[in-house]
C-alpha positions in Angstrom: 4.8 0.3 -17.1 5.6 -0.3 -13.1 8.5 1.6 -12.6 9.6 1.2 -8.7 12.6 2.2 -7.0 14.6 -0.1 -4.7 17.4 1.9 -4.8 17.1 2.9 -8.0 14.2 2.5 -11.3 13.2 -1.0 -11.8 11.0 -1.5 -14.4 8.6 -4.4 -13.7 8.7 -6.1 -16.7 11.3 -4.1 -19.0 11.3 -3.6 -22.6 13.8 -6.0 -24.1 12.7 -7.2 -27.3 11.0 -5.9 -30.6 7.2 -7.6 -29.5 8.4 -5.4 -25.9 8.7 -2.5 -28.1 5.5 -2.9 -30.3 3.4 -3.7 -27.0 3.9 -0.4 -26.2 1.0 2.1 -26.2 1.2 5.4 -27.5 -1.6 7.8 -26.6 -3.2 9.4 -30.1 -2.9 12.9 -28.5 0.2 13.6 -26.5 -0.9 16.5 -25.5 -3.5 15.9 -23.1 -1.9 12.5 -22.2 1.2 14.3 -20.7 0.0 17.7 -20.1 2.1 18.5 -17.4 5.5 18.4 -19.5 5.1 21.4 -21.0 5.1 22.8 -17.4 7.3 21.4 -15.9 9.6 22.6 -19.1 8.3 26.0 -18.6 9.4 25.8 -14.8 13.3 24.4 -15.2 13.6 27.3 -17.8 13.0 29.8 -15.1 15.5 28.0 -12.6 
Protein backbone atom coordinates (compact mmCIF):
# COMPACT_ATOMS: atom_id res chain seq x y z
CA UNK A 1 0.00 0.00 0.00
CA UNK A 2 1.36 3.81 -0.93
CA UNK A 3 0.71 5.62 2.04
CA UNK A 4 1.95 9.45 1.38
CA UNK A 5 1.33 12.43 3.41
CA UNK A 6 0.10 15.74 1.90
CA UNK A 7 -0.83 16.97 5.01
CA UNK A 8 -1.85 14.00 6.31
CA UNK A 9 -1.94 9.84 5.26
CA UNK A 10 -3.34 9.31 1.89
CA UNK A 11 -3.51 6.02 0.94
CA UNK A 12 -2.97 5.56 -2.83
CA UNK A 13 -5.55 3.36 -3.60
CA UNK A 14 -7.56 2.81 -0.23
CA UNK A 15 -9.24 -0.22 0.97
CA UNK A 16 -12.95 0.31 0.37
CA UNK A 17 -14.61 -2.82 -0.52
CA UNK A 18 -14.61 -6.63 0.41
CA UNK A 19 -12.32 -7.61 -3.08
CA UNK A 20 -10.04 -4.30 -1.37
CA UNK A 21 -9.99 -6.34 1.73
CA UNK A 22 -9.27 -9.93 0.23
CA UNK A 23 -6.52 -8.31 -2.10
CA UNK A 24 -4.68 -7.77 0.80
CA UNK A 25 -1.56 -9.76 1.54
CA UNK A 26 -0.66 -11.14 4.64
CA UNK A 27 2.90 -12.37 5.22
CA UNK A 28 2.89 -16.25 6.50
CA UNK A 29 5.31 -15.31 9.32
CA UNK A 30 4.67 -12.00 11.03
CA UNK A 31 7.44 -12.21 12.79
CA UNK A 32 10.25 -11.65 10.52
CA UNK A 33 7.92 -9.51 8.20
CA UNK A 34 7.58 -6.79 10.98
CA UNK A 35 10.39 -7.47 13.19
CA UNK A 36 10.94 -4.18 14.31
CA UNK A 37 7.44 -3.93 16.22
CA UNK A 38 8.37 -5.76 19.00
CA UNK A 39 11.06 -3.00 19.41
CA UNK A 40 9.71 -0.34 18.98
CA UNK A 41 7.05 -1.85 21.77
CA UNK A 42 9.90 -2.64 23.92
CA UNK A 43 11.15 1.16 23.47
CA UNK A 44 7.62 3.19 24.31
CA UNK A 45 7.45 0.94 27.42
CA UNK A 46 10.58 2.44 28.75
CA UNK A 47 9.40 6.09 27.94
Amino acid sequence: MDLDFVPGPVFANPVRTRADVDALVVPEDMATAVSYVPEIIKRLRCL
